[in-house]
C-alpha positions as a Markdown table, in Angstrom:
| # | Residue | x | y | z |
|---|---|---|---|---|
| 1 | Unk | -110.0 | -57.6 | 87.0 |
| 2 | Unk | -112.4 | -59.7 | 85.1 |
| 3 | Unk | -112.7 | -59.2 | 81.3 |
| 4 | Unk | -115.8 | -60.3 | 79.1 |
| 5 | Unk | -116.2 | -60.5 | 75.1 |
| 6 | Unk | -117.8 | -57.2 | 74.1 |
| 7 | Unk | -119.0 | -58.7 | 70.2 |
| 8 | Unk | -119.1 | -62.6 | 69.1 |
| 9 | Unk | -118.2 | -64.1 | 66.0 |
| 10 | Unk | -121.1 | -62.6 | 64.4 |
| 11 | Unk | -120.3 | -59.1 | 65.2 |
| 12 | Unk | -123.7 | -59.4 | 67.9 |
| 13 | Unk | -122.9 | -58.2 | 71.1 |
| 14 | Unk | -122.0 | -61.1 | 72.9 |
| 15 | Unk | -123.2 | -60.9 | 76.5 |
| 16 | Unk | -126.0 | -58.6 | 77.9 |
| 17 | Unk | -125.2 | -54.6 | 79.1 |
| 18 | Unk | -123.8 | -54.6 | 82.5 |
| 19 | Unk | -126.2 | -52.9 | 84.7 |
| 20 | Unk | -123.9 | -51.3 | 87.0 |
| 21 | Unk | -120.6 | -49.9 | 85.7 |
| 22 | Unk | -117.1 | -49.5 | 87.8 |
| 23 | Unk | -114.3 | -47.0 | 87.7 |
| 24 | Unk | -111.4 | -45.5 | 89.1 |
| 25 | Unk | -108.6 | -43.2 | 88.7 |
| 26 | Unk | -105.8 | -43.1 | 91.9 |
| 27 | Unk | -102.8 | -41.1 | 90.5 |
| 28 | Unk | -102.3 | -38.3 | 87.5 |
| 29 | Unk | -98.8 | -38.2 | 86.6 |
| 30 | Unk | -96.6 | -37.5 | 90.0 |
| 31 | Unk | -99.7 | -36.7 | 91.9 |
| 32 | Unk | -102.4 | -38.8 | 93.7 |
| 33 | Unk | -105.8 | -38.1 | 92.2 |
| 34 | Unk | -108.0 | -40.3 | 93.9 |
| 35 | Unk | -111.5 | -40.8 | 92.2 |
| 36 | Unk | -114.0 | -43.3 | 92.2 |
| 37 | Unk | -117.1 | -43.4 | 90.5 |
| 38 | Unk | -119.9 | -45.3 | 89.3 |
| 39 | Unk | -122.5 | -45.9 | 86.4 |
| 40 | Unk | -125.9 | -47.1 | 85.8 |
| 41 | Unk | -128.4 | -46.8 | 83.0 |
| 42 | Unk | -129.6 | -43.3 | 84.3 |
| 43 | Unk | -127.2 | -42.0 | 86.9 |
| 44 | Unk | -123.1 | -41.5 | 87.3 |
| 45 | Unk | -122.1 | -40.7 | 90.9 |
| 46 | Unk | -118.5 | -39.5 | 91.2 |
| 47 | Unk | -116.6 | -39.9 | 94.9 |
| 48 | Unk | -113.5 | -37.5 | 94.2 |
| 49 | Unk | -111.4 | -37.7 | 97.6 |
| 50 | Unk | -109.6 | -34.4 | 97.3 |
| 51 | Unk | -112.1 | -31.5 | 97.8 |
| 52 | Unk | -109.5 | -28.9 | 99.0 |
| 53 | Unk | -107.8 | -29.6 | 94.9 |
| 54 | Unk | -109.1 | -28.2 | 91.5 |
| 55 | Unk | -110.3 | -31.6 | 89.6 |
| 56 | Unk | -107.3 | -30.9 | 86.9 |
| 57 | Unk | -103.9 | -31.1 | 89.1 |
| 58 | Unk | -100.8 | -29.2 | 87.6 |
| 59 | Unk | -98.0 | -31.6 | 87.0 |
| 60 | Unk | -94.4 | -30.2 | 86.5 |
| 61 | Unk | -94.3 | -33.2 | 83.3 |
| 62 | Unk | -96.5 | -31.1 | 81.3 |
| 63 | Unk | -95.0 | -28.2 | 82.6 |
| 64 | Unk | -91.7 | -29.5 | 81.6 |
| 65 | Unk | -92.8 | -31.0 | 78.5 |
| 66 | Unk | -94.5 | -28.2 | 76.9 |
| 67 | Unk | -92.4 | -25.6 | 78.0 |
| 68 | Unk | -90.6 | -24.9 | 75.0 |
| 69 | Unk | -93.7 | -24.7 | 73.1 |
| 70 | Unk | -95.1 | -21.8 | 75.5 |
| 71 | Unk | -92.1 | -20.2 | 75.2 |
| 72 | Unk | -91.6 | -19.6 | 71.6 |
| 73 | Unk | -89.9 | -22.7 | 70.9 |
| 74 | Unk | -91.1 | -25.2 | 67.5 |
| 75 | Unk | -94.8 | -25.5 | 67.5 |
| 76 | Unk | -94.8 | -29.5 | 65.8 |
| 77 | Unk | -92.5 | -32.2 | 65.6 |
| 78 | Unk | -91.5 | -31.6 | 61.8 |
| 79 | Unk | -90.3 | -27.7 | 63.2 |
| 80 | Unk | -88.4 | -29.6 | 65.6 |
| 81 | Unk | -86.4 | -31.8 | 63.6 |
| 82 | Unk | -85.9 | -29.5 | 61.2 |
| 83 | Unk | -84.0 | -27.4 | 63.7 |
């Protein structure tokens, strides 16, 4: 992974727009998500390597973690501590 200055000193951007743009995404949560995609000035091509799953996975840690909220259960954290 190689990193560049985005601003110098100045506050000026420091290096000219890339003209091609990388990115990736390989797990969400518990489950592999495997993505790729990338970007130029006028066009994004996504590669998603799962075409037999919806794009947004279910993951039992949301599941789990917002449980008690569809449920019935506090609705913010200052319900919750006040409990």
């Amino acid at each position: 992974m190689y990193a560049q200055l985005l601003f110098d000193m100045r506050g000026q951007p420091a290096v000219p727009p890339r003209r091609l743009v990388f990115g990736h995404r390989d797990r969400m949560d518990e489950q592999e998500d495997t993505i790729r995609t990338m970007r130029d000035e006028r066009f994004r091509y996504i590669r998603y390597y799962h075409p037999d799953r919806p794009l947004c996975n279910t993951s039992s840690t949301s599941s789990a973690s917002y449980g008690s909220l569809m449920q019935g259960g506090p609705s913010s954290i200052s319900q919750a501590r006040n409990r």
